[in-house]
VEXPALO-241802 format. One record per residue (C-alpha): x, y, z. Coordinates in steps of 0.05 Angstrom, whole numbers, padded with zeros to 5 digits, always signed. Layout:
BEGIN
XYZ ...
! end
This chain:
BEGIN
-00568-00306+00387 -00497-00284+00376 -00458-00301+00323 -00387-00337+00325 -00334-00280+00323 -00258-00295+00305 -00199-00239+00313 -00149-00243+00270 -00120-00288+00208 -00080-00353+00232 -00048-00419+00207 -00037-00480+00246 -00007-00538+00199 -00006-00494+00143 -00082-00489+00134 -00121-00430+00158 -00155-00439+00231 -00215-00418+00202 -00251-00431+00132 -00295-00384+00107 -00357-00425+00064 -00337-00371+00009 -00273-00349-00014 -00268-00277+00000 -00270-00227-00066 -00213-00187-00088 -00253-00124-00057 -00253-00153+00004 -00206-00147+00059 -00165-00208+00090 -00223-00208+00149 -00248-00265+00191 -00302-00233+00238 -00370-00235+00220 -00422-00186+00254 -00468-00201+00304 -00539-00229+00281 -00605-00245+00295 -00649-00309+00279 -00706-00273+00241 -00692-00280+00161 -00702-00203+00153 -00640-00185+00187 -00594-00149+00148 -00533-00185+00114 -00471-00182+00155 -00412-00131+00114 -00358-00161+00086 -00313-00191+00142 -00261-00145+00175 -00194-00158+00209 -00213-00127+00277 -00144-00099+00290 -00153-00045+00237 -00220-00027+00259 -00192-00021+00329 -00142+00026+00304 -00175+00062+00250 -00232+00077+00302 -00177+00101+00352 -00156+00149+00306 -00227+00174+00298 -00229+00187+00381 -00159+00222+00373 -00185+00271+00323 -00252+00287+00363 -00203+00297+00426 -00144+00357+00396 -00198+00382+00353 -00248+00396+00410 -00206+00394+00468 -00142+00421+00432 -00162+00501+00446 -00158+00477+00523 -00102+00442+00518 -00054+00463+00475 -00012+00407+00496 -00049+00366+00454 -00062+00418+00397 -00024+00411+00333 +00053+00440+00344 +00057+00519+00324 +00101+00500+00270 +00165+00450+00277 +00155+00392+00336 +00100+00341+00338 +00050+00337+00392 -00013+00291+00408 -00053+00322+00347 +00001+00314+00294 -00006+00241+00292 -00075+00231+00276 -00070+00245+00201 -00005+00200+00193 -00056+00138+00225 -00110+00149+00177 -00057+00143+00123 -00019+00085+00149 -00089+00049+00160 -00112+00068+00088 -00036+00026+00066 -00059-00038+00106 -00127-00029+00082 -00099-00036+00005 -00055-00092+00014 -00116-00135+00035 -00161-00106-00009 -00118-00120-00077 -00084-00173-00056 -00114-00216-00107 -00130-00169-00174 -00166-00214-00229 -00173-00147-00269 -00121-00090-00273 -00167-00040-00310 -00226-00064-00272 -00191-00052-00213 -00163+00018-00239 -00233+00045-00255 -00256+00025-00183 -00193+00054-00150 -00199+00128-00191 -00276+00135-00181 -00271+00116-00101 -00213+00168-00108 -00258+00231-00142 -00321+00211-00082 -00266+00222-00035 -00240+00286-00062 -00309+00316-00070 -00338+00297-00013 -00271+00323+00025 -00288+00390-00021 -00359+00393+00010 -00340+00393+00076 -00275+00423+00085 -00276+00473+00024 -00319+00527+00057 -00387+00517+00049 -00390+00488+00123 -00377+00541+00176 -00376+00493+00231 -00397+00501+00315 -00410+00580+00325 -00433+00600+00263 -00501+00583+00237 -00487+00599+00169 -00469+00562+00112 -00445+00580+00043 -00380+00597+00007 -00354+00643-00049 -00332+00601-00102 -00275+00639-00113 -00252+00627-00042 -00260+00545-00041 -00204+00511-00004 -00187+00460-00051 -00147+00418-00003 -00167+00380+00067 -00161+00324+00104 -00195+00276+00047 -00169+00303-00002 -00105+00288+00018 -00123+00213+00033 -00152+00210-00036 -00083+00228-00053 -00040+00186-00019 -00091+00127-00037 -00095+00142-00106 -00021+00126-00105 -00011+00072-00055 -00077+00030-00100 -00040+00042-00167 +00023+00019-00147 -00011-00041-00116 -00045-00054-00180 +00010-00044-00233 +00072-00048-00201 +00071-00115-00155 +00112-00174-00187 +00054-00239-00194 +00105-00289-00159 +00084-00329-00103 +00114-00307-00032 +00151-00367-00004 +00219-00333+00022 +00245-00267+00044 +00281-00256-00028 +00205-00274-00062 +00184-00223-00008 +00234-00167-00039 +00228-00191-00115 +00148-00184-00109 +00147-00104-00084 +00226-00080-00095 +00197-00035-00151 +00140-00005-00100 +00201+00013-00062 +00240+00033-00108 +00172+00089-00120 +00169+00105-00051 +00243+00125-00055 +00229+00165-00113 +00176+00214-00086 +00220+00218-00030 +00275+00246-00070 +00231+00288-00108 +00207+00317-00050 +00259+00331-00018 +00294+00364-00080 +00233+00407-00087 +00240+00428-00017 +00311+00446-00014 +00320+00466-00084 +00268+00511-00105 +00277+00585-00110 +00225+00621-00064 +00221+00697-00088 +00175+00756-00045 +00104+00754-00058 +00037+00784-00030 -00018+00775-00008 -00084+00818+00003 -00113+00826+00077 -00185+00855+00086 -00186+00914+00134 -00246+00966+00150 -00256+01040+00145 -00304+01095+00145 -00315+01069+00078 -00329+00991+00094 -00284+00940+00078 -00229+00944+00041 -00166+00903+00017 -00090+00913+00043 -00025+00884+00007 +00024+00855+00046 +00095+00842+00014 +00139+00775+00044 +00205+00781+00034 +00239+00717+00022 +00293+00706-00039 +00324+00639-00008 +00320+00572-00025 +00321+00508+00028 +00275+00548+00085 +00237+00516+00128 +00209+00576+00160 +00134+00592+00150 +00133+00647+00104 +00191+00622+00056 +00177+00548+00040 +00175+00510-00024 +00116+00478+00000 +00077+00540+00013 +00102+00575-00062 +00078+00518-00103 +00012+00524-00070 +00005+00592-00085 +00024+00578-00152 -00018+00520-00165 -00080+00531-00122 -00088+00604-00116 -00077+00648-00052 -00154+00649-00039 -00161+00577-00049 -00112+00570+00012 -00127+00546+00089 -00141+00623+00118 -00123+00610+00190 -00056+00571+00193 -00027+00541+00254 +00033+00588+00257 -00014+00644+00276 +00000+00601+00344 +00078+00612+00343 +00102+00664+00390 +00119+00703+00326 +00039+00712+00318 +00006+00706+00377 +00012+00735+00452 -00013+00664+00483 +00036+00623+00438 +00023+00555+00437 -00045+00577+00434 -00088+00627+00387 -00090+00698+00411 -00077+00768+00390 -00011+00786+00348 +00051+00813+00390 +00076+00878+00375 +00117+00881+00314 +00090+00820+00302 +00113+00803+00220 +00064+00812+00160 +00063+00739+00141 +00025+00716+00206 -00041+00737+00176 -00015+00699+00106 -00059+00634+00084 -00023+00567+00084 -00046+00505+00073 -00026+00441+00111 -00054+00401+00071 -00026+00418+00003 +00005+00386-00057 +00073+00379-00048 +00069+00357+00036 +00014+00312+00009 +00061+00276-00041 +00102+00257+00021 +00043+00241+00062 +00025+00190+00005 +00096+00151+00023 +00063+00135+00094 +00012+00103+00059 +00060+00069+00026 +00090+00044+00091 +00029+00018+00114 +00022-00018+00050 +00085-00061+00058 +00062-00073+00136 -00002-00096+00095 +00039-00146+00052 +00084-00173+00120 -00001-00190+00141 -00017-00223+00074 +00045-00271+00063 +00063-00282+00140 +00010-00321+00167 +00041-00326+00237 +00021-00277+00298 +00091-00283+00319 +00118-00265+00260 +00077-00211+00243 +00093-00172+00305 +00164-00179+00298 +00172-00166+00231 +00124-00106+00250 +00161-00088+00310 +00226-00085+00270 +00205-00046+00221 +00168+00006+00264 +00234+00016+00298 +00282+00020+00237 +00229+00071+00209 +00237+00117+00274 +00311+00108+00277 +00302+00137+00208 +00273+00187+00228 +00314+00207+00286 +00365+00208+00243 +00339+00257+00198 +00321+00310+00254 +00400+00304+00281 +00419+00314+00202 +00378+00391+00212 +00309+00359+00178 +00257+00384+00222 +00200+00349+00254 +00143+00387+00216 +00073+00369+00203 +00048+00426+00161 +00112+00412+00115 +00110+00334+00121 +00185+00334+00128 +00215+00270+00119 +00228+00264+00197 +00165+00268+00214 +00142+00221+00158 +00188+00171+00181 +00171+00180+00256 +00093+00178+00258 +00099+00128+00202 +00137+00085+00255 +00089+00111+00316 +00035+00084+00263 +00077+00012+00260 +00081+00004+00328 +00003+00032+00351 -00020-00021+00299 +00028-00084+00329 -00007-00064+00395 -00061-00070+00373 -00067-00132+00339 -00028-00161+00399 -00089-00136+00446 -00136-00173+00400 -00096-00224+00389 -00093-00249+00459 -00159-00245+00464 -00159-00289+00403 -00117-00341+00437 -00158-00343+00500 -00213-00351+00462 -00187-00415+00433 -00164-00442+00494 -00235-00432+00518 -00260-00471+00453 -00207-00535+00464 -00231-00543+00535 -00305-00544+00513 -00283-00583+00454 -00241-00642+00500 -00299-00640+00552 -00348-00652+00497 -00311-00706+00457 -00253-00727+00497 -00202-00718+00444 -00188-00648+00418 -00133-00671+00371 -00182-00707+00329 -00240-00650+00333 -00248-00601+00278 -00249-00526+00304 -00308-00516+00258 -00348-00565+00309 -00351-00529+00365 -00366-00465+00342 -00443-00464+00374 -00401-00471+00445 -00436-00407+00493 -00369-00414+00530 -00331-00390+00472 -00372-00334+00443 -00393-00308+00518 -00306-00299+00536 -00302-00262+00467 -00363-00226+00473 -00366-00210+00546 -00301-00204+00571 -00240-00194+00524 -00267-00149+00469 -00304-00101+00513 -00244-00056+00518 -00235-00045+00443 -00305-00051+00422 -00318+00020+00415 -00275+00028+00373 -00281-00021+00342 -00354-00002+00318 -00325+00075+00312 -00275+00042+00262 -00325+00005+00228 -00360+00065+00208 -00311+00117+00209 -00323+00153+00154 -00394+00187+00175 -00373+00199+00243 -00316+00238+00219 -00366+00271+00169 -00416+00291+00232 -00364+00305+00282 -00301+00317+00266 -00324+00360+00213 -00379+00387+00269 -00452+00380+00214 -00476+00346+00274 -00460+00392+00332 -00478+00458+00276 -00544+00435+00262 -00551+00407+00341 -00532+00488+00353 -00593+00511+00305 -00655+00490+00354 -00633+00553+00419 -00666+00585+00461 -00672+00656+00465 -00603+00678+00428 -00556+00622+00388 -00513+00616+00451 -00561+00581+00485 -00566+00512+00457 -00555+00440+00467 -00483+00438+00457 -00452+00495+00493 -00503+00476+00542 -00489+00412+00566 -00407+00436+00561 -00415+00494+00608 -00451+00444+00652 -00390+00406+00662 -00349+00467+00669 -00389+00486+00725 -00400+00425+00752 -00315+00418+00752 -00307+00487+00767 -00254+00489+00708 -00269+00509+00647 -00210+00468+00618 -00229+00406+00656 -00305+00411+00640 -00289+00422+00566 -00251+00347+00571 -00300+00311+00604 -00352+00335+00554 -00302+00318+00492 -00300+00252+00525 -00380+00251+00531 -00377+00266+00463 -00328+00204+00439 -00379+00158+00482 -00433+00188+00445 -00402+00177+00374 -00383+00094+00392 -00453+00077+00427 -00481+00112+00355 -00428+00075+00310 -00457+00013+00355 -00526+00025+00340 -00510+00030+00268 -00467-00039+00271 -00530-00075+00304 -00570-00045+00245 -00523-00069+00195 -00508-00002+00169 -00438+00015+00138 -00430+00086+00105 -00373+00074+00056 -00358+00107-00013 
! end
């Protein structure tokens, strides 16, 4: 038997359409689905309830990443930008950090215990920075290489988690300590209750931004490995710089307080601007460097490192106040146009920013293109949760018809009575959600799919069991199949990167049925 499912959050006469039989915990997020269930009494428990919306988006995200990162050396369309611009790829990271923002909002909304709360926010924090160290700091070689192992002096401290440890270490804090305990019940309760989060936000921003165009970037060097008669050996590059306010690869502030902080070695080796057509004969795309091609092409970088990361924490911080406008606005209406708004303002922002000479740059995190995939985040999110929505609403008409059919009066009936209708769950089950219910389950467990395959443990140890020689596997396999089959390489490699985000939801579905959530 399938249990009831609900949507999304709503009010009708100022009480809320649905009453959970326990009042949800302050680690809990403002949720109101419950997960399918069986009538045996071993079934698992059902997870804490979710708001469907953000596991619809956050399990988009997940498909987006599979996509550029697998299908991204085919289309380089869709790869992350060379340097300045923003392409398919470049807004994947600015979702995950917009969804981690909503996420906090509904998880502290209610804090009975600041330090209780702190403790919880710093050790979820150091899990997510190690286990983003584990499998983005080297020890991983990924598809192609059935090695594993790094040289501790080498360890790239920074990645993808690490980064959203980052920005919600901050976000969580300021959630905690820094909200005003005043009850919501007009626009200027609204501002009173999170001005000073703003106020924060605005801060980092300035800091930023003063680091960026302020700071002194001097030459330096940097050691390349090189072979002779003699085996390998090291070669010093010098990059001459002595500006301040570049934006250029080889002569930001970004990159110099990396190599300050972190430590040339401990640096992302294979940068995207080894795409630009400064550093590569098939610019947009990898390929071999042009004549006269600069020293700094074959210079580390890191696009994930602590000063962009201190910006990418304020989209985090945007998603946090579209959190709130969830929390204190109980109306669907209202929500998207507050949400709507907002997106909009935010990408005028940043439009504004690129026509003042602030580039659209992802491995800098400029402030335009904080502003503008913070907005694209907005406005994929208000889409969303207008898709599910509807559904919700159809759903309820479905419910009242039963309902007045049943009893003849729907006015008088309590919504709670009707919830064993097979109309109602079959037109949520059945029909509306089938769309989104991939992701939905790839959002629900997003965190172990992105371990297996965005970070490729799966397809790597898939790529162990060959036949013959390591290029005959599973993997490669089944995509030259669909090259051939397509007669395009390019076209095959899509369909199987598709294949592959089918794969991932019907697993992420298997482990919903189960009851299994991996979650730090």
């Amino acid at each position: 038997m399938i249990a009831v499912t609900t949507t999304e959050l709503d009010e009708r006469q100022g009480e809320p359409l649905l009453h959970n039989p326990g009042s949800l915990s302050n680690e809990e997020e403002e949720e109101i689905t419950n997960t399918p269930s069986t009538s045996s009494s071993n079934a698992p428990p059902p997870p804490t309830q979710r708001l469907l919306s953000l596991d619809v988006f956050r399990g988009l995200t997940v498909a987006l990443m599979i996509l550029v990162d697998d299908a991204g050396g085919a289309f380089p369309c869709i790869n992350h930008s060379p340097w300045f611009g923003v392409t398919l790829a470049d807004f994947v990271m600015p979702f995950f950090l917009f969804v981690v923002g909503v996420s906090i909002s509904l998880v502290f909304k209610k804090v009975s215990s600041k330090p209780m709360a702190t403790k919880k926010v710093i050790l979820r924090t150091i899990k997510l920075f190690l286990l983003g160290l584990l499998l983005q700091g080297g020890y991983f070689h990924g598809r192609h290489d059935l090695t594993y192992g790094v040289d501790v002096g080498k360890i790239r401290w920074m990645g993808v988690l690490q980064r959203i440890s980052i920005g919600y270490l901050f976000a969580a804090m300021s959630e905690i300590w820094l909200v005003d305990s005043i009850t919501v019940d007009s626009p200027m309760a609204f501002v009173k209750k999170y001005y000073i989060q703003w106020m924060v936000a605005f801060l980092f921003c300035t800091f930023y931004m003063c680091l960026l165009y302020g700071l002194y970037v001097p030459d330096w060097e940097f050691e390349v490995p090189s072979t002779n008669l003699f085996g390998y050996e090291f070669d010093t590059k010098i990059v001459n710089c002595g500006v301040k306010g570049s934006l250029e690869p080889p002569c930001n502030a970004v990159g110099l307080i990396d190599r300050f902080f972190l430590g040339e070695h401990h640096l992302y080796q294979h940068p995207v601007y080894r795409r630009t057509k400064h550093c590569s004969v098939n610019s947009p795309d990898y390929g071999p460097l042009p004549p006269n091609s600069p020293g700094w092409c074959l210079a580390p970088f890191d696009p994930e490192g602590i000063l962009s990361s201190l910006m990418a924490a304020i989209t985090c911080f945007l998603g946090l106040q579209f959190g709130h406008i969830l929390v204190h606005f109980k109306g669907h209406m209202q929500r998207l146009c507050l949400w709507s708004v907002c997106s909009f303002i935010i990408l005028i922002t940043g439009y504004i920013f690129e026509l003042l000479g602030v580039p659209l740059c992802k491995p800098l995190y400029t402030l335009s293109y904080m502003c503008i995939t913070a907005g694209a985040s907005g406005l994929a999110l208000t889409i969303i949760f207008y898709i599910v929505s509807l559904s919700f609403e159809v759903l309820i008409f479905s419910y009242d018809t039963a309902c007045f059919s049943c009893h003849g009066d729907v006015g008088t009936i309590q919504l709670s009575n009707c919830f064993n209708s097979n109309n109602f769950m079959q037109v949520d089950v059945k029909h509306f959600r089938k769309p989104t219910v991939i992701l939905q389950w790839m959002g629900m467990n997003a965190l172990i799919i992105y371990a297996l395959a965005a970070c490729d443990l799966f397809p790597a140890a898939i790529q162990g069991f060959y036949w013959g020689s390591p290029e005959n596997n599973l993997v490669d396999g089944t995509e030259s199949l669909f090259q051939v089959m397509l007669h395009s390489k390019k076209w095959g490699t899509l369909v199987f990167v598709i294949v592959e985000i089918l794969f991932w939801g019907l697993v992420a579905g298997f482990l919903h049925l189960k009851g299994i959530y991996v979650r730090l």
